[in-house]
N, C-alpha and C positions, 0 to 999 in steps of 0.2 A: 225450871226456867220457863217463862211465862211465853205467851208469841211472839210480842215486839222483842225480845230478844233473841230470839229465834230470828226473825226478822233479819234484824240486825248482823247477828252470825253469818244469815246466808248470803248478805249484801257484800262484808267485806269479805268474804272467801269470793265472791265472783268480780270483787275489785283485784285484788290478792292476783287470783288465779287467771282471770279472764286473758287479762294481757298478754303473758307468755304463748297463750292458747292461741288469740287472734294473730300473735306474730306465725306462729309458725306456719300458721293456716295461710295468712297472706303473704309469705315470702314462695309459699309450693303455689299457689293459685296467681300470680302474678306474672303476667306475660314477660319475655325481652324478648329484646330486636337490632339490629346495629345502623348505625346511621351507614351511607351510600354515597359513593360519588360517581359519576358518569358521564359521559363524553357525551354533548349536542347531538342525536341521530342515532345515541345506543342503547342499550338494551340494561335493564338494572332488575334484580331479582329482592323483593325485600318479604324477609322469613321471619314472621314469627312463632315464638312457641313458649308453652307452659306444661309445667310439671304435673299441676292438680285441677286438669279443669271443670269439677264440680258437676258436668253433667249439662256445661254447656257448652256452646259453640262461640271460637273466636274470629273476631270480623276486620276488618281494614277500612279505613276510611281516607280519604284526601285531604289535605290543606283547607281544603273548602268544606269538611265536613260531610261530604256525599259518600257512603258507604261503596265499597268499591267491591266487595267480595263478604259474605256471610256465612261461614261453612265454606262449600263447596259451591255456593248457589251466586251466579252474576248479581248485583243491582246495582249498578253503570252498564248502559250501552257504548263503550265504547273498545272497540274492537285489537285495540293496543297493549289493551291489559287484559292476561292471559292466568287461568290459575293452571297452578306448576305441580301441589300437593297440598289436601284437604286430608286431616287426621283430626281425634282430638287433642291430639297433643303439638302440630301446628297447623300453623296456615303458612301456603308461600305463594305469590304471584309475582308476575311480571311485567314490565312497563317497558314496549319496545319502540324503536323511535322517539325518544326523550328531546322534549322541547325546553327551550328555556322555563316556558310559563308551567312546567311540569315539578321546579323547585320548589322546596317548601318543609315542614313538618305533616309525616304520614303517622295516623294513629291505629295501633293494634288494641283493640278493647275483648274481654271478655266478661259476659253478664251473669257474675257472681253475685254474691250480696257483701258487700257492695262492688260494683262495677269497677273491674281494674284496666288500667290500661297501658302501655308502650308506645313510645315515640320514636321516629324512624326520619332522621333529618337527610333529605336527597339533595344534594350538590349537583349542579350540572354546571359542565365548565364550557364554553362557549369560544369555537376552535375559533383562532384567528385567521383575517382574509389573507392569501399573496400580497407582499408592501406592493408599495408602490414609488418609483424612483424619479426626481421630476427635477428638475433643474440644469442639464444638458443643454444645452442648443446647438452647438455648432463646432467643428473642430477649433483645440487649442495652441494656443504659438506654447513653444518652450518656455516654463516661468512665470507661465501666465497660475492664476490660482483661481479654482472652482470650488462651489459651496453645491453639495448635494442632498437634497429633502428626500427621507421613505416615511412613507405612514402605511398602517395596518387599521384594519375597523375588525369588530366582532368580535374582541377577544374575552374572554371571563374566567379567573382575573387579567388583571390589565396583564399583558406582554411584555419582553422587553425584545429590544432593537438590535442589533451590535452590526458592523462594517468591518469590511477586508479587501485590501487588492490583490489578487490572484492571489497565494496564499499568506500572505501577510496582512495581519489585524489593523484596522486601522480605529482611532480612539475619537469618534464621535460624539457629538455634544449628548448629557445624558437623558434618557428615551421622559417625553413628555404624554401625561396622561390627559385623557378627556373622555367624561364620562357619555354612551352615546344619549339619544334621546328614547331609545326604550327602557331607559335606568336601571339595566342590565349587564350591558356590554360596555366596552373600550373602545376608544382611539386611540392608540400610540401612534408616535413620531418623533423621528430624529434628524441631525442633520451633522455634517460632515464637513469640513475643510483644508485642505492641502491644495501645493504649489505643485506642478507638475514638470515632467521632464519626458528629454526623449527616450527614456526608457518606460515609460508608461504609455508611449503608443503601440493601442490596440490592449490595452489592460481592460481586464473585466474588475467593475467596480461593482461587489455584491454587499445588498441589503436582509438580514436572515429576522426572523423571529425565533424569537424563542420559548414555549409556554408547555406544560405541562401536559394539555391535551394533543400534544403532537406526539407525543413517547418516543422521542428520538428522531421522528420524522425529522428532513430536511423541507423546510417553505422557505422561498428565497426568491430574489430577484436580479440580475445583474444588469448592469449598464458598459459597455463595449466604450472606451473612451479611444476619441484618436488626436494625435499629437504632430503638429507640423514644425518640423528643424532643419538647421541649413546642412548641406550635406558634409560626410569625412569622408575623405580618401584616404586609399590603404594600396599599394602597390605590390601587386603576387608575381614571383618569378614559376615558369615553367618551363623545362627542369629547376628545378630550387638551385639545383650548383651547376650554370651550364658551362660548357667545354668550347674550344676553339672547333669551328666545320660544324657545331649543331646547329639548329633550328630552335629558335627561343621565340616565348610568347610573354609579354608583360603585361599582366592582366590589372585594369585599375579600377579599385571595386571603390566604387561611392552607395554609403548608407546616409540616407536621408528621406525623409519627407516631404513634398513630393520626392521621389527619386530623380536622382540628376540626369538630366538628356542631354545634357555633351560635354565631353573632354576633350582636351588638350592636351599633346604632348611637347616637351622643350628637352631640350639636351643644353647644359651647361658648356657654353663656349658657343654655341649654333644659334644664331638670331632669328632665322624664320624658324614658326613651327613645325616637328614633323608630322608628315604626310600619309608612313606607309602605316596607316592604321585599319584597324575591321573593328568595329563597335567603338570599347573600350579596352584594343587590349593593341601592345606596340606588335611589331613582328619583325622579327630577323630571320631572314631565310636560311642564311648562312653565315653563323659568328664568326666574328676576326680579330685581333687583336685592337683595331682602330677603332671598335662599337664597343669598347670600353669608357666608362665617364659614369657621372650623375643626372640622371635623366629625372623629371617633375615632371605629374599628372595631374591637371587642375580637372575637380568636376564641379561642373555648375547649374545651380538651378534655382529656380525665380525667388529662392527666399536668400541665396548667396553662393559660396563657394568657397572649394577646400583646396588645397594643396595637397602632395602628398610626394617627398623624396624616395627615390633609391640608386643605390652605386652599383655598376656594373664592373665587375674584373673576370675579364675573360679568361679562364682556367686555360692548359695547354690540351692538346688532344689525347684524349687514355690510349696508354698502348695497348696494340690490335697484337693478339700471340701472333707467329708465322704459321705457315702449312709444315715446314721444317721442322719446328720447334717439336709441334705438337704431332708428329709420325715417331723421333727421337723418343720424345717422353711415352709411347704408346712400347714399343720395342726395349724401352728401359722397364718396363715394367713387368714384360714378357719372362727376359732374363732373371729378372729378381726372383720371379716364381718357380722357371726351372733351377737357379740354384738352391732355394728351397725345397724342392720337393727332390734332389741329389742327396742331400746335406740329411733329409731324414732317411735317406735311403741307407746312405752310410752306417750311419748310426744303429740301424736295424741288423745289417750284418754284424759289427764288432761285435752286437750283442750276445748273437745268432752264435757265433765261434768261441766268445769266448765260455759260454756252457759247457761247450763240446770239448773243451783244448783235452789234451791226450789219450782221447778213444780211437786214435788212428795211429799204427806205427808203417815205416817202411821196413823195406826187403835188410836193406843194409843194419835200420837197428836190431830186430831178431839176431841177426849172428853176430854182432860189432863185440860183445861180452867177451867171449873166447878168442877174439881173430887177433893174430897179432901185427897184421895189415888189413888194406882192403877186399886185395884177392881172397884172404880166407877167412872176410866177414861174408864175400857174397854165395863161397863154395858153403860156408854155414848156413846160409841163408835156403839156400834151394833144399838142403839138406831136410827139411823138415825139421816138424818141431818134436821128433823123436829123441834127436841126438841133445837138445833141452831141457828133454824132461830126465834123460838119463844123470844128468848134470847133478851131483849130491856133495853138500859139502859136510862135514862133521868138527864140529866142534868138541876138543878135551880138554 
């Protein structure tokens, strides 16, 4: 075989071979890295490393191409970025205080032949500001209907919006984007509409964001709404059930907006109104069966006025026990307890006796056996119990 064929041999054994060679070599000498996301004012750590790095050193550089770390060795002065660990097998530093303008593609290179490198994509999300709640002016009559504006600025990505009156959601128009003028950030806003009622005076009406760089946090804003209506009246007895000889108080509670500054008492049948009142509440000093009826409580105040009924029926007076009664029932209870504690007495002895029945005899049974009266059971009797024991009967 001549040169050129030789040549030739050794050309396609290194087309042949060479390839397989160069992968392997370029997949162990080949940096990675992960891309990074981070919060406006935090801290982000970006690490690269390789398997085979040849005997050189790997570097970091910026979006801008300004080499940021080489090896172990600074070249950026800038005092944010911090190296973490210098090995040959990585590099890792840190970016503390992360500004918007800090986004971008960070390249990890090492100066093999030829020069490989890693790309490390930084997110920075851009926290959004407290809304802002605008549309308010002045207190609402009942029924009236308000429209409520929040906007947020700074967000990155945009934000969304959402509404609630104390805790109930409420469904606002859906949150409108606007890009700001550092072509960065967000402006979201939204806006609201509903009818109001007097149960929404004094409602907190809250504007929330919602964004990723908050992790849960709460950002929010409320607005305090107040609501002006004509007043209701509600008539309270105290006692709830009163009795003939009590003292009763009828208290007449008006809820309204402004609150009512004065009432009026009527009794159905009575043409002037009554008189003996304290604030808002009637008094009877002393019930009778004659301050029985329907008595009305008007409260009024500068937006209107309520009425408010209730019937009075005067109960009879609770009977009072006597001094008699209750001396009887104290003495009745006495007895009951000395008969109880007789009764278990009793029962103690029958018990007592009847274990014991016939381990006792008299004078008279001893000799009764042989006497054929009672004079000579009792001459038996003194006799001892000699003339008893002599006593044998035999059976044939």
């Amino acid at each position: 075989m001549g040169a050129p064929s030789a040549l030739a041999l050794l050309l396609l054994c290194a087309c042949c071979g060479a390839p397989g060679w160069a992968n392997l070599s370029q997949d162990d000498s080949q940096p990675w890295t992960s891309d990074e996301t981070v919060v406006a004012g935090g801290t982000v750590v970006l690490k690269c490393q390789v398997k085979d790095h040849e005997d050189s050193s790997l570097q970091w550089s910026n979006p801008a191409q300004q080499t940021l770390y080489f090896g172990e060795k600074r070249a950026l002065r800038d005092n944010r970025i911090q190296l973490v660990k210098s090995t040959p097998h990585e590099l890792s530093i840190s970016i503390s205080n992360v500004a918007l303008a800090d986004e971008g593609e960070y390249t990890c290179s090492i100066f093999t032949m030829p020069v490989r490198t890693a790309k490390s994509l930084i997110t920075v999300l851009g926290i959004p500001q407290k809304p802002i709640i605008t549309g308010y002016k002045s207190p609402l009559r009942e029924k009236d209907t308000i429209t409520l504006h929040c906007q947020s600025s700074g967000s990155k990505p945009a934000a969304q919006l959402t509404w609630r009156k104390g805790e109930q959601e409420l469904h606002g128009e859906p949150t409108r984007i606007q890009e700001d003028s550092n072509g960065k950030t967000f402006t979201v806003s939204s806006s609201v509409t509903f009818q109001v009622t007097q149960d929404d005076d004094g409602a907190d009406i809250t504007c929330s964001v919602n964004h990723e760089s908050l992790n849960g946090a709460d950002r929010s804003t409320s607005q305090r709404i107040e609501v002006l209506y004509s007043p209701k009246a509600e008539i309270r007895p105290d006692p709830p059930h009163p009795r003939e000889g009590q003292k009763l108080l009828l208290h007449c509670e008006g809820r309204g907006n402004p609150v009512p500054q004065q009432y009026l008492w009527e009794k159905e049948g009575s043409v002037p109104p009554l008189k003996n009142t304290q604030e808002n509440a009637l008094i009877f000093p002393f019930l009778n069966k004659s301050d029985s009826g329907t008595y009305h409580c008007t409260a009024i105040s500068n937006l209107g006025s309520s009425k408010a009924r209730y019937t009075l029926n005067v109960n009879d007076p609770s009977p009072v026990p006597s001094a008699s009664s209750t001396y009887h029932a104290i003495i009745g209870g006495i007895v009951a307890f000395i008969v109880f504690l007789l009764l278990i007495l009793f029962i103690f002895i029958g018990h007592y006796l009847i274990r014991h029945k016939g381990t006792y005899l008299t004078h008279e049974a001893k000799g009764s056996d042989d006497a054929p009266d009672a004079d000579t059971a009792i001459i038996n009797a003194e006799g001892g119990q000699s003339g008893g024991d002599d006593k044998k009967e035999y059976f044939i």
